[in-house]
C-alpha positions as CSV (number, residue, x, y, z in Angstrom):
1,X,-75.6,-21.8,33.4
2,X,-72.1,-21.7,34.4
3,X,-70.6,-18.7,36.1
4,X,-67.8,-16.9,38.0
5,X,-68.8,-15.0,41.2
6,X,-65.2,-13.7,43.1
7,X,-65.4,-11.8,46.8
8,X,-62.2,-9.7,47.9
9,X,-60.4,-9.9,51.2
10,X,-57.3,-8.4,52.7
11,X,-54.8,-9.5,55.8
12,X,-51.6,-8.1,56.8
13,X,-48.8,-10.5,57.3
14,X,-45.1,-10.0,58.2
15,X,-42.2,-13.0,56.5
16,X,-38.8,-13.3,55.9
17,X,-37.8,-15.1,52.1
18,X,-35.3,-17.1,53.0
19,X,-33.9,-20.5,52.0
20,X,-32.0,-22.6,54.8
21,X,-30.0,-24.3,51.7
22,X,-28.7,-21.3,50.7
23,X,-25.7,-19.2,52.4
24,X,-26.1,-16.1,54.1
25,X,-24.9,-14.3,50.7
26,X,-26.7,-16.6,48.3
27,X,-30.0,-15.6,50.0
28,X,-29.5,-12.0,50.4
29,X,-28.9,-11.6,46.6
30,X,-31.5,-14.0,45.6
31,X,-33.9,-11.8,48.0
32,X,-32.6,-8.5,48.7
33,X,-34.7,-6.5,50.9
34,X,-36.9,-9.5,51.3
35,X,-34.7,-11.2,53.6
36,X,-34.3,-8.9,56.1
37,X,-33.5,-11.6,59.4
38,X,-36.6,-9.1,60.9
39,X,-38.7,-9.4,58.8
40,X,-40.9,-7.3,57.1
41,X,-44.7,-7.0,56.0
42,X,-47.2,-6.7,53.1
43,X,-50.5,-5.4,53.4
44,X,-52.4,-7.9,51.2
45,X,-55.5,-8.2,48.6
46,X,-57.4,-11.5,48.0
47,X,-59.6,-11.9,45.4
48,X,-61.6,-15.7,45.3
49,X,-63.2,-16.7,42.2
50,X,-65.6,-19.7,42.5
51,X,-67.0,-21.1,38.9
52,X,-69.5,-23.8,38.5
53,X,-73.1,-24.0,37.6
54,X,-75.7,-22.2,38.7
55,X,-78.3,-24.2,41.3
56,X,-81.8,-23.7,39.5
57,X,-83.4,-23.7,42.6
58,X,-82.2,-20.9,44.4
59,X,-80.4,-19.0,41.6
60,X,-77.5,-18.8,43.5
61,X,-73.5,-20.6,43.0
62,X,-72.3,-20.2,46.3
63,X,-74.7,-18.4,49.0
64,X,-71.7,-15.4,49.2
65,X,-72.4,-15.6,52.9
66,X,-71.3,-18.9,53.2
67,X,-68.1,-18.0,50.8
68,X,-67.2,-14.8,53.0
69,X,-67.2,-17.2,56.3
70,X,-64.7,-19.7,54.7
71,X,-62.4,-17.3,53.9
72,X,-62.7,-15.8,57.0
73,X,-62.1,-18.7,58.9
74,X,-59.6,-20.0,56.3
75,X,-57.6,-17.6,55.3
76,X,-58.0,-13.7,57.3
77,X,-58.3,-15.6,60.6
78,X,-55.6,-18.1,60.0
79,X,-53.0,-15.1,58.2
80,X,-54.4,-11.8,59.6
81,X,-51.6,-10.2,61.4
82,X,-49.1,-13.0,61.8
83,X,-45.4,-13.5,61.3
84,X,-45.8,-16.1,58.5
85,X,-42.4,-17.7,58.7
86,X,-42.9,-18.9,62.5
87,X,-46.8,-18.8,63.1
88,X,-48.2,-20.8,60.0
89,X,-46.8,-24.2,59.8
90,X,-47.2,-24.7,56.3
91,X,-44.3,-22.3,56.2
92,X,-42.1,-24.2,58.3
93,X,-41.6,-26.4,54.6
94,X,-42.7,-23.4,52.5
95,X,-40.7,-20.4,51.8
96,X,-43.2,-17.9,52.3
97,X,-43.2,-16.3,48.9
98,X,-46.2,-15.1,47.3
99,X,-46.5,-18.2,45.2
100,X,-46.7,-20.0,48.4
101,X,-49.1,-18.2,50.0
102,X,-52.0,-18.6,47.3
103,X,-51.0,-22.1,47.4
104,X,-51.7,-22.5,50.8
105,X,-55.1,-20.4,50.5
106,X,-56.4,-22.3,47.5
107,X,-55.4,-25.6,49.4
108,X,-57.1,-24.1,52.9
109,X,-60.6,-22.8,50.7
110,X,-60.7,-26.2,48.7
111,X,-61.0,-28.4,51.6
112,X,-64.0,-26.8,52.5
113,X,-65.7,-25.6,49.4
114,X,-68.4,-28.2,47.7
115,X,-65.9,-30.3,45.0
116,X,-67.8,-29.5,42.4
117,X,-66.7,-25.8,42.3
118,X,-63.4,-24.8,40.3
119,X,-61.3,-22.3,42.5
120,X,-59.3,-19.5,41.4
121,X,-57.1,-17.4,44.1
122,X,-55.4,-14.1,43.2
123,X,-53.2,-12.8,46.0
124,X,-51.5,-9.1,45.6
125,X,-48.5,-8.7,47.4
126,X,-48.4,-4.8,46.1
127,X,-50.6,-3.1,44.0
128,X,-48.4,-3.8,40.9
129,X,-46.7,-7.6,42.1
130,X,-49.6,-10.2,42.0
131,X,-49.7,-14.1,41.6
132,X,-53.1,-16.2,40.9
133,X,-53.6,-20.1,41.4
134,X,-55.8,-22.5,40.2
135,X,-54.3,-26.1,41.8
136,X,-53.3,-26.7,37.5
């Protein structure tokens, strides 16, 4: 039997969107508000989705335990209340967009969920402004 099971998560963050190849004008009207030089913060919503096959023996996909600890060490840990731009270095080559950030997750959770599972990330910036990535 295949199947989806998902588990939600929040973390606070603060980042600046900003490009260094762009001039101080170029970036303030391709970001606006968002590239405020001091930053400014989102109050973010995770939802993972595993998919895969059920193991007969135990009934279970992923022991949700297990799944609830790898995000907390993967992504709430590694995120929760930090200044994105200058404290997580895959932003020091990423421009911390939204985009970027469920890339980064879906990388982070992949690396230490079993290979055979299919991962799915959906990360809301805002309750209307969401992105989801599946590594197509």
């Amino acid at each position: 039997m295949r199947i989806t099971v998902s588990r939600k998560a929040h973390f606070n963050a603060a980042h600046r969107l900003h490009n260094p190849e762009l001039s101080l004008d170029e970036n303030q009207e391709t970001f606006g508000k968002c590239n405020n030089e001091y930053y400014h913060g989102h109050n973010y919503d995770l939802i993972v989705h595993v998919t895969g096959e059920v193991d007969p023996k135990t009934g279970y996909l992923i022991d949700m335990k297990v799944l609830r600890d790898h995000i907390k060490n993967e992504v709430e840990d590694y995120l929760d209340h930090k200044n994105l731009n200058i404290q997580v270095p895959e932003f020091s080559t990423l421009n911390p967009t939204a985009e970027h950030i469920a890339y980064v997750i879906w990388n982070r959770l992949t690396a230490v969920l079993p290979k055979e599972l299919e991962l799915k990330v959906t990360l809301y910036e805002t309750p209307r402004n969401y992105v989801e990535y599946s590594g197509l």
